[in-house]
BAMI-984912 format. One record per atom (N, C-alpha, C): residue in three letters; z, y, x. Coordinates in Angstrom, 2 decimals, decimal comma. Each point is the difference from the previous one (the first is absolute). Last residue first. Example, Ala and Ser with C-alpha at 12.3 -4.5 7.8 and 13.67 -1.06 7.14 Angstrom:
<pts>
- code Z Y X
- ser 7,08 -2,25 12,85 .
- ser 0,06 1,19 0,82 .
- ser 0,73 1,09 -0,77 .
- ala -0,07 -5,72 0,29 .
- ala 0,00 1,19 -0,89 .
- ala 0,00 1,20 0,90 .
</pts>
This chain:
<pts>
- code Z Y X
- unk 55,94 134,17 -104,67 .
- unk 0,62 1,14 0,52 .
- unk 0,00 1,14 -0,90 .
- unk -1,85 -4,54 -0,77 .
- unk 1,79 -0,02 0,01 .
- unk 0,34 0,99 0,15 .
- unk -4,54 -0,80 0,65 .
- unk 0,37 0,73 -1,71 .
- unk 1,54 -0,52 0,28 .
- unk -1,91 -0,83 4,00 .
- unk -0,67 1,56 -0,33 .
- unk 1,08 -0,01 -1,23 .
- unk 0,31 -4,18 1,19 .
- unk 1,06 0,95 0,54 .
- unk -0,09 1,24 0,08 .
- unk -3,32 -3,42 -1,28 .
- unk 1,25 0,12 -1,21 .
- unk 1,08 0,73 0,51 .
- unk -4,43 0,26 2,33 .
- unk 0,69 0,20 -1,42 .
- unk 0,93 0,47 -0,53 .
- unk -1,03 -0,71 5,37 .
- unk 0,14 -0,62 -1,49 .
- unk 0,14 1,12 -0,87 .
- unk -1,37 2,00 4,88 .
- unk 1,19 -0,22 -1,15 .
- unk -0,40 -1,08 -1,22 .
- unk -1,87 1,27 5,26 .
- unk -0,46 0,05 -1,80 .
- unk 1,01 -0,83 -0,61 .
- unk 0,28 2,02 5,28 .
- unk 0,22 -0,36 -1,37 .
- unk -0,09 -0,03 -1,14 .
- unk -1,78 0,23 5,87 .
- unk -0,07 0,72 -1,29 .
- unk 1,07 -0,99 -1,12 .
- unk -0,36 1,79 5,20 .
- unk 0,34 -1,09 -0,96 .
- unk -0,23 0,59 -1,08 .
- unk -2,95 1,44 4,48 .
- unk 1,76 -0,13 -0,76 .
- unk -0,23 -0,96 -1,07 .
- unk -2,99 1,48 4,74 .
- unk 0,40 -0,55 -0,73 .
- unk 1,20 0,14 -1,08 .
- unk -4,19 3,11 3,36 .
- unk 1,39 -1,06 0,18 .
- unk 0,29 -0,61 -1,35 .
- unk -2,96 4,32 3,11 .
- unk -0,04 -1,22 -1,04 .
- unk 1,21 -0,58 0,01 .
- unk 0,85 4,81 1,51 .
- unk -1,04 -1,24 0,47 .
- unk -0,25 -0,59 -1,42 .
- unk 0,46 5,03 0,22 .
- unk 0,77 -0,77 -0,03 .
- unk -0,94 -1,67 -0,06 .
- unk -0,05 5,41 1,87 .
- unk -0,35 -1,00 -0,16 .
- unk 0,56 -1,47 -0,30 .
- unk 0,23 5,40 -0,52 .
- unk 0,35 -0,46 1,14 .
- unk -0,50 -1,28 -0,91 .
- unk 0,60 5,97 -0,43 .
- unk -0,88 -0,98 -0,10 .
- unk 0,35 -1,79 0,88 .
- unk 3,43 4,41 -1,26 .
- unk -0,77 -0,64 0,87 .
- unk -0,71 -1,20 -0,50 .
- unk 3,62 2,97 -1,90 .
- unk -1,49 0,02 -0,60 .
- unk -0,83 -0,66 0,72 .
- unk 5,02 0,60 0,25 .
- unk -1,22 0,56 0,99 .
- unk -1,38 0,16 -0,38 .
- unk 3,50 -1,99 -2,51 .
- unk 0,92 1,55 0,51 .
- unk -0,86 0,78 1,28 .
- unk -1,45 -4,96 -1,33 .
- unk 0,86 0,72 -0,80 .
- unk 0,22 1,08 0,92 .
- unk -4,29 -3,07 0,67 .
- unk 1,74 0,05 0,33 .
- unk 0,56 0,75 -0,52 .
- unk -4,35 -2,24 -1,58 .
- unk 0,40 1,25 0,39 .
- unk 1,14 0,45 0,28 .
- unk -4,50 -3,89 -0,34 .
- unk 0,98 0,12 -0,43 .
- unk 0,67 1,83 0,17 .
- unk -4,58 -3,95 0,44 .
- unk 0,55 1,00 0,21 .
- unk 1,39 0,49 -0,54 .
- unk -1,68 -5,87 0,74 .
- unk -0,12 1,65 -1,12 .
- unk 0,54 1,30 0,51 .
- unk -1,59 -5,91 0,50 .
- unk 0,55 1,13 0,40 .
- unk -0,38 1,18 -0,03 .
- unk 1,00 -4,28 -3,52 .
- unk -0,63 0,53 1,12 .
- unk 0,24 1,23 0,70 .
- unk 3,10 -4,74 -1,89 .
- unk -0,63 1,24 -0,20 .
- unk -0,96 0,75 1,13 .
- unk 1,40 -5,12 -2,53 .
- unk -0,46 0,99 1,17 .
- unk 0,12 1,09 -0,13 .
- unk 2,99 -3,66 -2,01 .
- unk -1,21 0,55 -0,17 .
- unk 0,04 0,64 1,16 .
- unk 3,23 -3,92 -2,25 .
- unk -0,59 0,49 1,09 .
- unk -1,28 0,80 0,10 .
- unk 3,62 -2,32 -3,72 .
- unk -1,18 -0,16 0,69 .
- unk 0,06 0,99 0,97 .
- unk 3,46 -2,28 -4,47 .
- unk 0,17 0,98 1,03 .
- unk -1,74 -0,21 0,76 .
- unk 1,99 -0,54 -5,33 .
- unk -1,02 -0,61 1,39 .
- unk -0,26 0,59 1,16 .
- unk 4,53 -0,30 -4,11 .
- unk -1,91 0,49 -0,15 .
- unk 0,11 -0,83 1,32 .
- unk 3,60 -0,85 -2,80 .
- unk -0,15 1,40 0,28 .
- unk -1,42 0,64 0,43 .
- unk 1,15 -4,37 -2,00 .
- unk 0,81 1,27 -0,76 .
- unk -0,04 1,43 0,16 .
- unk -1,15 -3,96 3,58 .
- unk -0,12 -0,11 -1,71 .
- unk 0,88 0,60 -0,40 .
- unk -2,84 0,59 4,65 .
- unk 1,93 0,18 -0,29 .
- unk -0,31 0,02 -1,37 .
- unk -3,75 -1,14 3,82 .
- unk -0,21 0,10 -1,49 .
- unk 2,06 -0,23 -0,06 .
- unk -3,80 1,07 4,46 .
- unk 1,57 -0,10 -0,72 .
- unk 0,13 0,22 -1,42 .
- unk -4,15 -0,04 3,72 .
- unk -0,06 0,31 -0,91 .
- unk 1,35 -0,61 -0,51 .
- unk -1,93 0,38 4,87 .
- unk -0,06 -0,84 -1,21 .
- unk 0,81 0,66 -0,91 .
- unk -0,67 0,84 4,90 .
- unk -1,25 0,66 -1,09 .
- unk 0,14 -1,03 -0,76 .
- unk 2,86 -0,33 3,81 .
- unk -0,93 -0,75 -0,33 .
- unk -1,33 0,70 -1,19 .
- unk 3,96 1,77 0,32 .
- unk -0,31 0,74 1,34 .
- unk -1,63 -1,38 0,09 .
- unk 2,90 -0,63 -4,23 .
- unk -1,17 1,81 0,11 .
- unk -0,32 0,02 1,51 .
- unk 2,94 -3,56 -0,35 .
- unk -1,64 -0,39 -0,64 .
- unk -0,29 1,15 -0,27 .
- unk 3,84 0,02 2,43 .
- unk -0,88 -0,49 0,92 .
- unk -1,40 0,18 -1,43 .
- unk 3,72 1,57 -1,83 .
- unk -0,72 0,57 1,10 .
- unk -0,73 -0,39 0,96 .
- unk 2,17 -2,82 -3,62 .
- unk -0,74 1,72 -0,59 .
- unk -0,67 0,75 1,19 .
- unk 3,26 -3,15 1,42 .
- unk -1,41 -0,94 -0,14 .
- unk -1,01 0,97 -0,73 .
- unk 4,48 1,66 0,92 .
- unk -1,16 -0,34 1,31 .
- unk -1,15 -0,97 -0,25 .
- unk 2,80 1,51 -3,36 .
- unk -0,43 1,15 0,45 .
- unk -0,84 -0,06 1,36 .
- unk 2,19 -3,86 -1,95 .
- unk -0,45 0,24 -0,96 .
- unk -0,96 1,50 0,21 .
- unk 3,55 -1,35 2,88 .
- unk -1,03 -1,07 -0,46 .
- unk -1,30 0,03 -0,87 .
- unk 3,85 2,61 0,30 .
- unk -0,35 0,49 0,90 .
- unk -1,08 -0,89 0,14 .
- unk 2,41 -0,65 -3,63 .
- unk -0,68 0,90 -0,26 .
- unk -0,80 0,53 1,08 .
- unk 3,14 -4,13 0,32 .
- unk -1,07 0,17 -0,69 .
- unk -1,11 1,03 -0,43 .
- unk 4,61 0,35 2,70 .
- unk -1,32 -0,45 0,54 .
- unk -1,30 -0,80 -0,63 .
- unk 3,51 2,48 -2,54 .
- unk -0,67 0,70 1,67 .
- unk -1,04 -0,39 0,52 .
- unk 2,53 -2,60 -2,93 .
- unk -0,62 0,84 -1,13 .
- unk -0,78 0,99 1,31 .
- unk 3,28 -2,90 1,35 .
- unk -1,21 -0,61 0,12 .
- unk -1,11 1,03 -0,94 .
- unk 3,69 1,82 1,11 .
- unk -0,37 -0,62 1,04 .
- unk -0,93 -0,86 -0,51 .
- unk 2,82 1,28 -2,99 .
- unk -0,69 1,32 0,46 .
- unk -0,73 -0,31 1,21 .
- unk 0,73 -3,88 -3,55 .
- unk 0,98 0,52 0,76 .
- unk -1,05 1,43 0,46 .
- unk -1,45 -2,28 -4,65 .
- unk -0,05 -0,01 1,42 .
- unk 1,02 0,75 0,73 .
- unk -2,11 -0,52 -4,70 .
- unk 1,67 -0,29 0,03 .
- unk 0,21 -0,62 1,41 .
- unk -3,51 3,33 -1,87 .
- unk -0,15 -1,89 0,28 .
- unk 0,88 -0,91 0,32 .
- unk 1,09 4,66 -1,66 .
- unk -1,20 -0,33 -0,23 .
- unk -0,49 -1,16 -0,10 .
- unk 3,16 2,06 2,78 .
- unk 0,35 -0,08 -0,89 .
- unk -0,71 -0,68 -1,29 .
- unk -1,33 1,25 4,29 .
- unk 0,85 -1,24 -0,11 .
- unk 0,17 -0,20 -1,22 .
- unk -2,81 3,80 0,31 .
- unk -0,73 -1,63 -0,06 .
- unk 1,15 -0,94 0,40 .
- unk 1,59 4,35 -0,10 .
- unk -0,53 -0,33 -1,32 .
- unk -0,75 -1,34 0,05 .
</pts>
């Protein structure tokens, strides 16, 4: 769909998007903040560390600190949906 799109061969349309996904990923692993227009603002949060409860065992168990991605959605692509 993006050859088609940018009226790009499938090969370069590839290696633009892979480009494009490795520079996205170095700047969240950097802790920077990814603004995608139209679609929202990718970031990097902390989470803390929290009791939890393994399934089908009930077992009490500990889950670390650590990091994920968060996505706050634009707008104008909330009310598109």
């Amino acid at each position: 769909m993006i050859a088609t799109n940018a009226s790009l061969s499938k090969k370069d349309a590839s290696a633009a998007l892979s480009a494009a996904l490795d520079v996205i990923t170095e700047a969240l692993k950097s802790g920077q903040t990814v603004g995608l227009p139209g679609i929202g603002t990718l970031s990097v949060k902390a989470t803390a560390a929290r009791q939890g409860v393994r399934p089908g065992t009930s077992e009490k168990i500990q889950i670390p600190a650590g990091k994920r991605v968060s996505l706050k959605v634009a707008a104008d692509l909330k009310k598109s949906l």
